[in-house]
VOLOTOR-508359 format. One record per residue (C-alpha): residue in one letter; x, y, z; residue number from 1. Coordinates in Angstrom, 1 decimal, padded with zeros to 4 digits. Example, Ala and Ser with C-alpha at 12.3 -4.5 7.8 and 13.67 -1.06 7.14 Angstrom:
# residues 2
<atom><aa>A</aa><c1>012.3</c1><c2>-004.5</c2><c3>007.8</c3><i>1</i></atom>
<atom><aa>S</aa><c1>013.7</c1><c2>-001.1</c2><c3>007.1</c3><i>2</i></atom>
END
This chain:
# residues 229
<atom><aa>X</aa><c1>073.4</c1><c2>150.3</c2><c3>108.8</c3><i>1</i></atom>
<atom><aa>X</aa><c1>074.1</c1><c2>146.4</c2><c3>108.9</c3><i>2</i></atom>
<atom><aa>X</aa><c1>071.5</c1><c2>143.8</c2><c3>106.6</c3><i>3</i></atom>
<atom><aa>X</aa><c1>069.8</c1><c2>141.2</c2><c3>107.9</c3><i>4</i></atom>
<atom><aa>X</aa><c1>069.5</c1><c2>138.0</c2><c3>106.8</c3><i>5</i></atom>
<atom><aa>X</aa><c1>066.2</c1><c2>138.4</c2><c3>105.2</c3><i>6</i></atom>
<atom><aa>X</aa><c1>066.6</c1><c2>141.8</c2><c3>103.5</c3><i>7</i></atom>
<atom><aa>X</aa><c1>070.1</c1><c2>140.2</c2><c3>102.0</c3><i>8</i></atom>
<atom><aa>X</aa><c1>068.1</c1><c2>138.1</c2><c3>099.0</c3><i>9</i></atom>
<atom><aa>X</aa><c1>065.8</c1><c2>141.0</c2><c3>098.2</c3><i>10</i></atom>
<atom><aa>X</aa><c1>068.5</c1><c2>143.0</c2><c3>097.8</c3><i>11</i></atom>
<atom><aa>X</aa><c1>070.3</c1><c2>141.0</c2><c3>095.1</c3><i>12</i></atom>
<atom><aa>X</aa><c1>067.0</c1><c2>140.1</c2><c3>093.7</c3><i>13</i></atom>
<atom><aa>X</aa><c1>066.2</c1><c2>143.8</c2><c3>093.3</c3><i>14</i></atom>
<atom><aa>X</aa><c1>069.4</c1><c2>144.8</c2><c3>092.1</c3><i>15</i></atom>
<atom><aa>X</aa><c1>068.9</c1><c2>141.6</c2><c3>089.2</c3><i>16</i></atom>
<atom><aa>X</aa><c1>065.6</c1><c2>143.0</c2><c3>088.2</c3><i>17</i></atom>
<atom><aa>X</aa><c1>067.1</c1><c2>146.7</c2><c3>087.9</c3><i>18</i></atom>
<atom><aa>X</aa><c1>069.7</c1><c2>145.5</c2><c3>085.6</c3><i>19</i></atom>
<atom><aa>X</aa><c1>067.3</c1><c2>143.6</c2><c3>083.3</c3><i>20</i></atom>
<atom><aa>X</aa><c1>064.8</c1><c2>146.5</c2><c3>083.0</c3><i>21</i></atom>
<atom><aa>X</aa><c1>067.8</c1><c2>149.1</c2><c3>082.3</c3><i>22</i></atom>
<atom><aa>X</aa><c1>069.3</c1><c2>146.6</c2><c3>079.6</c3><i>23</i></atom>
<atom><aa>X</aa><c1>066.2</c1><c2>145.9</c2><c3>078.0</c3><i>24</i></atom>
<atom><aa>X</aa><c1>065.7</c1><c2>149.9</c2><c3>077.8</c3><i>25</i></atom>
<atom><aa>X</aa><c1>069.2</c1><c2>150.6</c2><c3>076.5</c3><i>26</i></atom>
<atom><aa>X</aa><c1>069.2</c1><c2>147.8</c2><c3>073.8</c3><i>27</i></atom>
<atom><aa>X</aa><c1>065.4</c1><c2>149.2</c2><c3>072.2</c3><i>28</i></atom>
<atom><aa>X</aa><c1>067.0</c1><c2>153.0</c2><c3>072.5</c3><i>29</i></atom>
<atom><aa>X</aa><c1>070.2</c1><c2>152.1</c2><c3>071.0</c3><i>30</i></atom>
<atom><aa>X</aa><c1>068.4</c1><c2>150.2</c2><c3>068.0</c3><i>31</i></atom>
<atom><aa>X</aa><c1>066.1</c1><c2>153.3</c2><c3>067.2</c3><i>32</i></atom>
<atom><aa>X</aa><c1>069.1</c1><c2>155.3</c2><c3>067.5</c3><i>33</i></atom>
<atom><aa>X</aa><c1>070.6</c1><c2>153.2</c2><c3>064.4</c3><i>34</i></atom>
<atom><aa>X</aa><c1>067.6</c1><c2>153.5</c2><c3>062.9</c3><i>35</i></atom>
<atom><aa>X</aa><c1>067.1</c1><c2>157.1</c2><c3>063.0</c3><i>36</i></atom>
<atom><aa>X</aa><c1>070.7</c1><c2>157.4</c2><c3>061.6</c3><i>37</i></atom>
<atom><aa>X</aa><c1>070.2</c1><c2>155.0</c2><c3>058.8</c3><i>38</i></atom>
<atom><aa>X</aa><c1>067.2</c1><c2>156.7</c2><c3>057.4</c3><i>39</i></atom>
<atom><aa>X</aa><c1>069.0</c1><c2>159.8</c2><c3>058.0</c3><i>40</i></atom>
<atom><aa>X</aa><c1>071.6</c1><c2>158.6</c2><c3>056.4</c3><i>41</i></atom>
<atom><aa>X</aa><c1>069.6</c1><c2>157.2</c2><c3>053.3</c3><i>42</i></atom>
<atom><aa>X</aa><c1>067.9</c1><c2>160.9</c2><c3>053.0</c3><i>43</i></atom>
<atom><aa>X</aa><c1>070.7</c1><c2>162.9</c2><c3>052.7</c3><i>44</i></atom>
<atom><aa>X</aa><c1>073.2</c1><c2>160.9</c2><c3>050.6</c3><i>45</i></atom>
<atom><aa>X</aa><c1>074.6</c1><c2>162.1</c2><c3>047.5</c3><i>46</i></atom>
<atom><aa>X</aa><c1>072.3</c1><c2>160.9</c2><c3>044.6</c3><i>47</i></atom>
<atom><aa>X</aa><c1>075.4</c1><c2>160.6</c2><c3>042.3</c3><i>48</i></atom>
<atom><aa>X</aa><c1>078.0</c1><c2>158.6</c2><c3>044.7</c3><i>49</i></atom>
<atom><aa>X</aa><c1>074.8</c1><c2>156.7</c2><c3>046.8</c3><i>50</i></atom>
<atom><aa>X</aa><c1>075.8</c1><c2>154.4</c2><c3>049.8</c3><i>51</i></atom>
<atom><aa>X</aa><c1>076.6</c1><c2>150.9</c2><c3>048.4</c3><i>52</i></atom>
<atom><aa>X</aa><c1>075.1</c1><c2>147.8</c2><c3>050.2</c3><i>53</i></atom>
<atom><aa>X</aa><c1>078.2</c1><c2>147.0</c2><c3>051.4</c3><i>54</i></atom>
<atom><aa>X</aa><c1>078.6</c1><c2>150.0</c2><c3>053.5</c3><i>55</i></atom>
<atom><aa>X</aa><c1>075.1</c1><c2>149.1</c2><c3>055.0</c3><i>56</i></atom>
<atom><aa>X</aa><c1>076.5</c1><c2>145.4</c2><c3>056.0</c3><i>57</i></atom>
<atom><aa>X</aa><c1>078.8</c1><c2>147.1</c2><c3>057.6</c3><i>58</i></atom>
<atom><aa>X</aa><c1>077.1</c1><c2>149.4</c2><c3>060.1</c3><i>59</i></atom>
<atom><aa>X</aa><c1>074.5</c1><c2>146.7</c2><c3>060.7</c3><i>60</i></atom>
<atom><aa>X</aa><c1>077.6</c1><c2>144.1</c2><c3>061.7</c3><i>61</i></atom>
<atom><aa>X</aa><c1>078.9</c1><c2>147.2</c2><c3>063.7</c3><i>62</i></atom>
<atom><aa>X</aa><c1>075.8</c1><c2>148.3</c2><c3>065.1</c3><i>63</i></atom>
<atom><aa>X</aa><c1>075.8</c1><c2>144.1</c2><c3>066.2</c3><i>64</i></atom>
<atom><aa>X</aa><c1>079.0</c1><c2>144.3</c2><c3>067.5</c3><i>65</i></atom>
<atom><aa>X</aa><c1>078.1</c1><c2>147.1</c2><c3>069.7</c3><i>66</i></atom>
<atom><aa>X</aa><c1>074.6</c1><c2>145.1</c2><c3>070.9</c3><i>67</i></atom>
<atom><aa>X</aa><c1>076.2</c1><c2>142.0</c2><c3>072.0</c3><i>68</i></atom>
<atom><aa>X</aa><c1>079.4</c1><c2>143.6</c2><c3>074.0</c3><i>69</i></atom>
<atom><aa>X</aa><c1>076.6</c1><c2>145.5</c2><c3>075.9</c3><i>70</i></atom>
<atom><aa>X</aa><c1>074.7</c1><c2>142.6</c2><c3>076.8</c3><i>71</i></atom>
<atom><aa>X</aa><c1>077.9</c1><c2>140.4</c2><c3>077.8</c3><i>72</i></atom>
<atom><aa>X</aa><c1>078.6</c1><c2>143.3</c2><c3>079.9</c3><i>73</i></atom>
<atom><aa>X</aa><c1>075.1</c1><c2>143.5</c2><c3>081.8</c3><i>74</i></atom>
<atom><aa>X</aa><c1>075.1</c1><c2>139.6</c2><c3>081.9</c3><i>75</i></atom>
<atom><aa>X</aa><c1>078.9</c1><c2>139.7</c2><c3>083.8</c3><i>76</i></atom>
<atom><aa>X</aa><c1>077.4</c1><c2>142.6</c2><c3>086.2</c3><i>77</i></atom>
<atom><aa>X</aa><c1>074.1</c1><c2>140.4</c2><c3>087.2</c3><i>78</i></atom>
<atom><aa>X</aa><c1>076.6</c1><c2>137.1</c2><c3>087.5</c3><i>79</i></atom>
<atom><aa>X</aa><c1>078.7</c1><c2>139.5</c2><c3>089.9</c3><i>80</i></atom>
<atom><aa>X</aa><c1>075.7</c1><c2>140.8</c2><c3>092.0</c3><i>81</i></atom>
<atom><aa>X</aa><c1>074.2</c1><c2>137.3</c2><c3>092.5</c3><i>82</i></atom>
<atom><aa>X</aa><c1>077.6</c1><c2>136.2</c2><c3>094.0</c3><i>83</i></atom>
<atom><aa>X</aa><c1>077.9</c1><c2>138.9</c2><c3>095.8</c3><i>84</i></atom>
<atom><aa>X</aa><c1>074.5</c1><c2>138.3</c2><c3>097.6</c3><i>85</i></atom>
<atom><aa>X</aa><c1>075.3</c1><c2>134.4</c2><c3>098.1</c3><i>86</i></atom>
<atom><aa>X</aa><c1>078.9</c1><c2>135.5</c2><c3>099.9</c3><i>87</i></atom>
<atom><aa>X</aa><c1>076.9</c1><c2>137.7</c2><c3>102.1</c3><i>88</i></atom>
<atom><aa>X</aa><c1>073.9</c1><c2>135.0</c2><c3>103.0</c3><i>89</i></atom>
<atom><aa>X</aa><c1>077.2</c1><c2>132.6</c2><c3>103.6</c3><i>90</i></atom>
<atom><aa>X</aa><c1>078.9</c1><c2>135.2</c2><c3>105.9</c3><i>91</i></atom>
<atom><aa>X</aa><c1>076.4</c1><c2>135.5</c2><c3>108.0</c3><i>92</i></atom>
<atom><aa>X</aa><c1>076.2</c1><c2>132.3</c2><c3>109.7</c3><i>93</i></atom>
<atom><aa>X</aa><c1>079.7</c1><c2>134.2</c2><c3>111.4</c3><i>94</i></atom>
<atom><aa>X</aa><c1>077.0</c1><c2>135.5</c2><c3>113.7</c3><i>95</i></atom>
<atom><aa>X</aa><c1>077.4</c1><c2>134.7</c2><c3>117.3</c3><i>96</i></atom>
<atom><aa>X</aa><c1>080.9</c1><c2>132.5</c2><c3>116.6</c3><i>97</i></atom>
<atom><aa>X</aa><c1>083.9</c1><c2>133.0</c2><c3>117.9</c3><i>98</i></atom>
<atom><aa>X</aa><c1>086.5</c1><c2>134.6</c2><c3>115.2</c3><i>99</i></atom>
<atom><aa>X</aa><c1>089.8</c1><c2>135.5</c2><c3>115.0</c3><i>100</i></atom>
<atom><aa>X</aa><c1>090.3</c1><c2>138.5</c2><c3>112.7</c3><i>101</i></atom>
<atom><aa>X</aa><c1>093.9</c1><c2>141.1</c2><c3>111.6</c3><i>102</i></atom>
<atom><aa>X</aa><c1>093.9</c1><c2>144.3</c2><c3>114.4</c3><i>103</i></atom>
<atom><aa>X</aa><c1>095.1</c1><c2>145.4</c2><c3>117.2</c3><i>104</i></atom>
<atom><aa>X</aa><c1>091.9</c1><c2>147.2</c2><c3>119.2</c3><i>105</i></atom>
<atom><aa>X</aa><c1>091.4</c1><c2>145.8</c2><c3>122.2</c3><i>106</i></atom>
<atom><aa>X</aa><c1>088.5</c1><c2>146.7</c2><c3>124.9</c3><i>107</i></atom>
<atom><aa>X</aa><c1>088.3</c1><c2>146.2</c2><c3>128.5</c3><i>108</i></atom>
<atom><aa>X</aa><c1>085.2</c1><c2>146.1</c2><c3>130.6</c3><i>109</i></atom>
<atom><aa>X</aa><c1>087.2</c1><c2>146.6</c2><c3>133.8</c3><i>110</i></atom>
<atom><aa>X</aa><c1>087.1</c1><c2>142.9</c2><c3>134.6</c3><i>111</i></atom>
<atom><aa>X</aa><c1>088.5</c1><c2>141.1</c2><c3>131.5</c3><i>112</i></atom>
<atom><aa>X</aa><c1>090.2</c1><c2>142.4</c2><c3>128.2</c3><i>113</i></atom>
<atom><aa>X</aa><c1>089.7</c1><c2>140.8</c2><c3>124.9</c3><i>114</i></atom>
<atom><aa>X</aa><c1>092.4</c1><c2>138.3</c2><c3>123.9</c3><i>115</i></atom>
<atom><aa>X</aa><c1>094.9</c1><c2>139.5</c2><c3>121.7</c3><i>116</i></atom>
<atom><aa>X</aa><c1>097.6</c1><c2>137.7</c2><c3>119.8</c3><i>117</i></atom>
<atom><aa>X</aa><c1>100.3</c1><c2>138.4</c2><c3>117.0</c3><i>118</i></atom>
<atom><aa>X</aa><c1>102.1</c1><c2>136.5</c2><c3>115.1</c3><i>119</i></atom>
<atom><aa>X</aa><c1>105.9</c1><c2>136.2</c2><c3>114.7</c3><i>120</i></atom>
<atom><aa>X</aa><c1>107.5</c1><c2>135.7</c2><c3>110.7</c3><i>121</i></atom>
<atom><aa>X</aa><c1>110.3</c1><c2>134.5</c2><c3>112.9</c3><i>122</i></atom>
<atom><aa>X</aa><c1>111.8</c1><c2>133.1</c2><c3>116.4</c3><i>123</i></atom>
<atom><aa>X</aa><c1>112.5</c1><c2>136.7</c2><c3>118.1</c3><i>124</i></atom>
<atom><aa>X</aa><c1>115.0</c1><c2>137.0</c2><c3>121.4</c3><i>125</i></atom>
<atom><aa>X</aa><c1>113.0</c1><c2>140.0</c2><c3>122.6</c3><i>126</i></atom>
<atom><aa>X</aa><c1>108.9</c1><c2>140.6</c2><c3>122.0</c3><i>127</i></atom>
<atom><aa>X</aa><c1>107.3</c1><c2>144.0</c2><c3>123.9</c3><i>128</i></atom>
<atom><aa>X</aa><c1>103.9</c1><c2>144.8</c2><c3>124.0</c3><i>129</i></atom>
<atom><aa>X</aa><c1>102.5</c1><c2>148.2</c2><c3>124.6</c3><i>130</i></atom>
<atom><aa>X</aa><c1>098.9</c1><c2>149.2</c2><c3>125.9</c3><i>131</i></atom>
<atom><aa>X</aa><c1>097.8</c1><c2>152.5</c2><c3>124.6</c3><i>132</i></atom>
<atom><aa>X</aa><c1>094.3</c1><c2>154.2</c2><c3>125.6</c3><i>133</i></atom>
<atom><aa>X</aa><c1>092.0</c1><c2>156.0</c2><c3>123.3</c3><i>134</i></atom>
<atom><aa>X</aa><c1>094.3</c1><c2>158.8</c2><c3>123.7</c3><i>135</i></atom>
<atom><aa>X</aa><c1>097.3</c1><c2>157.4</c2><c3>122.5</c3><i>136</i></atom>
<atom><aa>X</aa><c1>098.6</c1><c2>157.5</c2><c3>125.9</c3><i>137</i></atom>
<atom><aa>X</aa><c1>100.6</c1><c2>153.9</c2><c3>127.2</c3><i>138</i></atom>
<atom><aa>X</aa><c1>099.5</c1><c2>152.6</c2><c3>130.1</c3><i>139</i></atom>
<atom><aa>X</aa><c1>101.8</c1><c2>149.0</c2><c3>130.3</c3><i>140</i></atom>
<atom><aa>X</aa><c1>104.2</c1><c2>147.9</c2><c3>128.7</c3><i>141</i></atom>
<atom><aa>X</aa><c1>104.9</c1><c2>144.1</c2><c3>128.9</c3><i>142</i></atom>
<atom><aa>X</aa><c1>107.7</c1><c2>142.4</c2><c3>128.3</c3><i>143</i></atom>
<atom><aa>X</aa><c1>107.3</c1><c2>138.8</c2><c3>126.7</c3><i>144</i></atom>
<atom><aa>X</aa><c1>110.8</c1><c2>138.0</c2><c3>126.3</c3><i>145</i></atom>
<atom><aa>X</aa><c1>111.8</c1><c2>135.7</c2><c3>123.7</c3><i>146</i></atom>
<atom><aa>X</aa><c1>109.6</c1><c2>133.7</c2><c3>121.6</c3><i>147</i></atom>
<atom><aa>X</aa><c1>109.8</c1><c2>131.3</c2><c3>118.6</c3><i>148</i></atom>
<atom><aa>X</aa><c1>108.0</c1><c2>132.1</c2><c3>115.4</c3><i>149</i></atom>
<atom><aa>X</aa><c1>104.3</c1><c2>131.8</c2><c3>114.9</c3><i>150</i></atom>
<atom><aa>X</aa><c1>101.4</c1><c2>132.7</c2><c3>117.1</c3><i>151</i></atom>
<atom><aa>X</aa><c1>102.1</c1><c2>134.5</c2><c3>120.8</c3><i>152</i></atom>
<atom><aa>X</aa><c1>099.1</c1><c2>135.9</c2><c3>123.1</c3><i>153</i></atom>
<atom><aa>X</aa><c1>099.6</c1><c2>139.2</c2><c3>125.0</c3><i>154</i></atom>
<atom><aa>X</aa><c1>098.9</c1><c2>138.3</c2><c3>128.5</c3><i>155</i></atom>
<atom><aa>X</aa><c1>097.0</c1><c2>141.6</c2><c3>129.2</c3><i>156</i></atom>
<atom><aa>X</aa><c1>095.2</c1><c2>141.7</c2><c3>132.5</c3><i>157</i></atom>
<atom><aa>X</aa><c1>093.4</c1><c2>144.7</c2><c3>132.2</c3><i>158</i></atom>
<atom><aa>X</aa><c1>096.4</c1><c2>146.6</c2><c3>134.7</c3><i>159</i></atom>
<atom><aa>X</aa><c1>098.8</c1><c2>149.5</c2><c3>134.6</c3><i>160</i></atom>
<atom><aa>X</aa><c1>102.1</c1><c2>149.7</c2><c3>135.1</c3><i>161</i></atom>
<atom><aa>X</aa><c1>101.1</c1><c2>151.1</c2><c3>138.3</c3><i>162</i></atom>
<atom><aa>X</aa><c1>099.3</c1><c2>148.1</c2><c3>139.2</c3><i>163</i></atom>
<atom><aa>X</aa><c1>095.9</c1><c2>150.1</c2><c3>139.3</c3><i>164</i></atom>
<atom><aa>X</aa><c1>093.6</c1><c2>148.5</c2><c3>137.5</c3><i>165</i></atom>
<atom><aa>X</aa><c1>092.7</c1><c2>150.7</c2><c3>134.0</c3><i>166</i></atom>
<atom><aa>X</aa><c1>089.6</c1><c2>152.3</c2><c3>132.8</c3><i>167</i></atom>
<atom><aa>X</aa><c1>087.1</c1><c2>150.4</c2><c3>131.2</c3><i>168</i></atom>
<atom><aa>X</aa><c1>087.2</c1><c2>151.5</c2><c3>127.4</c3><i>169</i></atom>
<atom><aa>X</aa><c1>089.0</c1><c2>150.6</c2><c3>124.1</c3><i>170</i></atom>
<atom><aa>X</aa><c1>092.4</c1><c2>150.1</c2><c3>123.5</c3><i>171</i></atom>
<atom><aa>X</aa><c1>095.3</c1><c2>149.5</c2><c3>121.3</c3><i>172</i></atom>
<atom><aa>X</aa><c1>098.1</c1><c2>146.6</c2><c3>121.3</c3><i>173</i></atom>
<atom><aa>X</aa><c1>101.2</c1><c2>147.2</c2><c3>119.7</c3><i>174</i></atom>
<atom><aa>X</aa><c1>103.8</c1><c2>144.9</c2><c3>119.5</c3><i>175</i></atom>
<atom><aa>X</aa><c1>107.8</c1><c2>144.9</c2><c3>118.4</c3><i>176</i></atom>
<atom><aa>X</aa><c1>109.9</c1><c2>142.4</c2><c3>118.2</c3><i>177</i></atom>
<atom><aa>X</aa><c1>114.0</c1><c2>141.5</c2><c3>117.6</c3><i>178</i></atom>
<atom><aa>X</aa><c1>115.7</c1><c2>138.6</c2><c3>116.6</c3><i>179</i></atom>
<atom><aa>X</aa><c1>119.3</c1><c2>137.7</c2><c3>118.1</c3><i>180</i></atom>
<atom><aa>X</aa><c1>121.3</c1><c2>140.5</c2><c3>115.9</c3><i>181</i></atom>
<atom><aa>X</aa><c1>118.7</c1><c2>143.4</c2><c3>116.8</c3><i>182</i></atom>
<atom><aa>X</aa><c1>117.0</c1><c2>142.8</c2><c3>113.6</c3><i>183</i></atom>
<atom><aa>X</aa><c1>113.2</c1><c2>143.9</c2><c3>113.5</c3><i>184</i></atom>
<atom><aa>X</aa><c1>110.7</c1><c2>140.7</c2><c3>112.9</c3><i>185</i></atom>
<atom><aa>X</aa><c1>107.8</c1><c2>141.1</c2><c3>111.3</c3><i>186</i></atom>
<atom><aa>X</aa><c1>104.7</c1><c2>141.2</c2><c3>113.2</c3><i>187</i></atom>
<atom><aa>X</aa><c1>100.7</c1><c2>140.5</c2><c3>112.5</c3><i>188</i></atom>
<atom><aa>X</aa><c1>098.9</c1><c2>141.1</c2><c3>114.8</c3><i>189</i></atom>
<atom><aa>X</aa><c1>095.0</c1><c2>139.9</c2><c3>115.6</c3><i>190</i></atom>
<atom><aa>X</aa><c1>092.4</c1><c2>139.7</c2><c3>118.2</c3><i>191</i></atom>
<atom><aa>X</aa><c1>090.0</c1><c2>137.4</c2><c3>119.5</c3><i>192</i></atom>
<atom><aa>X</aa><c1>086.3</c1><c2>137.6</c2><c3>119.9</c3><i>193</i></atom>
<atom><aa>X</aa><c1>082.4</c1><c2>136.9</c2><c3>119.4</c3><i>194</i></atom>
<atom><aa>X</aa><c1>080.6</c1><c2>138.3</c2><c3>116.4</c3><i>195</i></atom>
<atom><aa>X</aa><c1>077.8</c1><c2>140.8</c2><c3>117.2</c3><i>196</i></atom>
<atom><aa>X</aa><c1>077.3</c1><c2>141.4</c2><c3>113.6</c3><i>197</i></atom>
<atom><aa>X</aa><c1>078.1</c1><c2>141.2</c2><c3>110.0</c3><i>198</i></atom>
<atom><aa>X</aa><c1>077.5</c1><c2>144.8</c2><c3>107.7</c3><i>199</i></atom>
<atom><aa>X</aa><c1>077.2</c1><c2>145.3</c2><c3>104.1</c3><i>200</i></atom>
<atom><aa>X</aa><c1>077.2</c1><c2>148.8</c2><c3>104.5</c3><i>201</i></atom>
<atom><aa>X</aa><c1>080.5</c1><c2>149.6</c2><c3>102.9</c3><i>202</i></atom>
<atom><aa>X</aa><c1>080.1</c1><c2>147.0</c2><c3>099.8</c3><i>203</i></atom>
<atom><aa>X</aa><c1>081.9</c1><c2>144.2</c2><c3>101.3</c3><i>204</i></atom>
<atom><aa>X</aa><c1>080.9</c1><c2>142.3</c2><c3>104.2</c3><i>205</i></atom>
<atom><aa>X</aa><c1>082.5</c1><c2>144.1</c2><c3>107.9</c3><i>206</i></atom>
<atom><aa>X</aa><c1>083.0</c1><c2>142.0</c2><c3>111.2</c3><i>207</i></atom>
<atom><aa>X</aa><c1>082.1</c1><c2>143.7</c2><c3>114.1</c3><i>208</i></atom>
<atom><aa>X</aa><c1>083.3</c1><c2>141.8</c2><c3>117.2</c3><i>209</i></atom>
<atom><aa>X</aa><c1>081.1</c1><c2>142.3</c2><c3>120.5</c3><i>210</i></atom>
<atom><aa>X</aa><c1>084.3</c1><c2>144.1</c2><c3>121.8</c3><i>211</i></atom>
<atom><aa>X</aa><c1>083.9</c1><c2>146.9</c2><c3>119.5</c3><i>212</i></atom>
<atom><aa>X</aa><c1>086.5</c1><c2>145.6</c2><c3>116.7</c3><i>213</i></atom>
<atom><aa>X</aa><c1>086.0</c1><c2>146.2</c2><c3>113.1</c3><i>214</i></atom>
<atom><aa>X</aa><c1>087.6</c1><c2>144.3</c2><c3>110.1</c3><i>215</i></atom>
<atom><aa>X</aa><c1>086.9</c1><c2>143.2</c2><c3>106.5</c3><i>216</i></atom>
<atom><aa>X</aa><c1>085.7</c1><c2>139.6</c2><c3>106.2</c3><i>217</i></atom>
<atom><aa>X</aa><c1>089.2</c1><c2>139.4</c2><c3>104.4</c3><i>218</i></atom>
<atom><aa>X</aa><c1>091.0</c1><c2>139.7</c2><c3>107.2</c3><i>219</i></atom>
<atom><aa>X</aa><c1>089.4</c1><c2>137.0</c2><c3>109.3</c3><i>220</i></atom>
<atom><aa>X</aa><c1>092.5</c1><c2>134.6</c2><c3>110.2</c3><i>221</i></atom>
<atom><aa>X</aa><c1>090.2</c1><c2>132.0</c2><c3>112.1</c3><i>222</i></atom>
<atom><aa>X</aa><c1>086.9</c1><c2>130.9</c2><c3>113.3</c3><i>223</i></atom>
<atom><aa>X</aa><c1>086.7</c1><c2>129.6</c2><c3>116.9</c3><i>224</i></atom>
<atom><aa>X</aa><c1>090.3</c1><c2>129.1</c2><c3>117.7</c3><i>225</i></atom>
<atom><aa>X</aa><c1>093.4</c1><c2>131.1</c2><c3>117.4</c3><i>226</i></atom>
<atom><aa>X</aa><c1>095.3</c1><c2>130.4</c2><c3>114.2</c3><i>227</i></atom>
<atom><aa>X</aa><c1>098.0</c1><c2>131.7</c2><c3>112.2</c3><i>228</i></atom>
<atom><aa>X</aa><c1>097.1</c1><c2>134.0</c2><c3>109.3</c3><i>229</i></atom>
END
């Protein structure tokens, strides 16, 4: 279930308030703990060897020790929930913009297929695209010949290799390419499309394109135009 805009401060405010209640509770349980062990302690030594003041400087520097490496560590994990909350209020405004993000699903309404594009580590003498349906099944293969290193669209118009015109539904783009010597080039491939929404659901924020596309805000490559990653 995506967030909202709204719901994303209360979250992070909640989750603040949690963490300062459950600190507060673990720091007065761990200093009765101490307690209850030093008067433990104190009652059951051995009246002819008796615990030396030293020993009791120690534990209490110990038992300080102990405190302040748990309240560094529930500061650190507030600091890190508060920035996680302002990255999400900031990835939202992604809403209803054009993006570019890392994939290769593609859909096609039966009129017009969303844009896809790789990019090329290197100039390659031969590219080939293939369009597979949901099934895994390829439906056209397109030859782009050779192209030069960088970003390259796959012209797909939605067609067969028949020349029917194919299903409306999602699909997948995959793309190979050679150099001169028959050597493979490397390939990253991406698609183009409008932001329906952004979901926290997973613990990181998720792009869902109108078209149906998922990917990690971490793999967005551009934000209303076509760039290299």
């Amino acid at each position: 279930m995506s967030l909202t805009i709204g719901q994303t401060p209360s979250v992070a405010t909640t989750s603040t308030s949690s963490a300062g209640t459950a600190s507060s509770s673990t720091s007065l349980a761990t200093e009765q703990t101490f307690l209850k062990l030093l008067v433990a302690q104190l009652a059951n030594q051995d009246p002819l060897q008796p615990t030396q003041g030293t020993d009791f400087v120690t534990q209490l520097a110990q038992f300080a020790q102990v405190e302040q490496s748990e309240n560094q560590t529930t500061q650190l994990q507030t600091m890190s929930s508060q920035l996680s909350g302002l990255s999400n209020n900031q990835s939202t405004v992604l809403v209803g913009q054009t993006v570019t993000i890392q994939g290769n699903t593609v859909t096609y309404d039966g009129n017009v297929a969303t844009p896809s594009n790789v990019t090329l580590a290197s100039a390659a003498s031969s590219v080939t695209a293939t369009i597979s349906d949901s099934n895994g099944i390829v439906v056209r293969t397109i030859q782009l010949g050779a192209k030069p290193g960088g970003v390259v669209t796959v012209p797909w118009d939605g067609h067969e290799d028949s020349g029917a015109n194919a299903p409306a539904g999602t699909y997948t783009v995959n793309v190979s390419a050679t150099d001169s010597s028959g050597n493979a080039v490397g390939v990253t491939q991406s698609v183009t499309g409008v932001v329906q929404n952004i979901s926290f659901a997973q613990g990181y924020a998720e792009i869902t394109l109108t078209s149906g596309a998922q990917a990690p805000i971490s793999q967005l490559v551009g934000v209303g135009t076509t760039t290299a990653p």
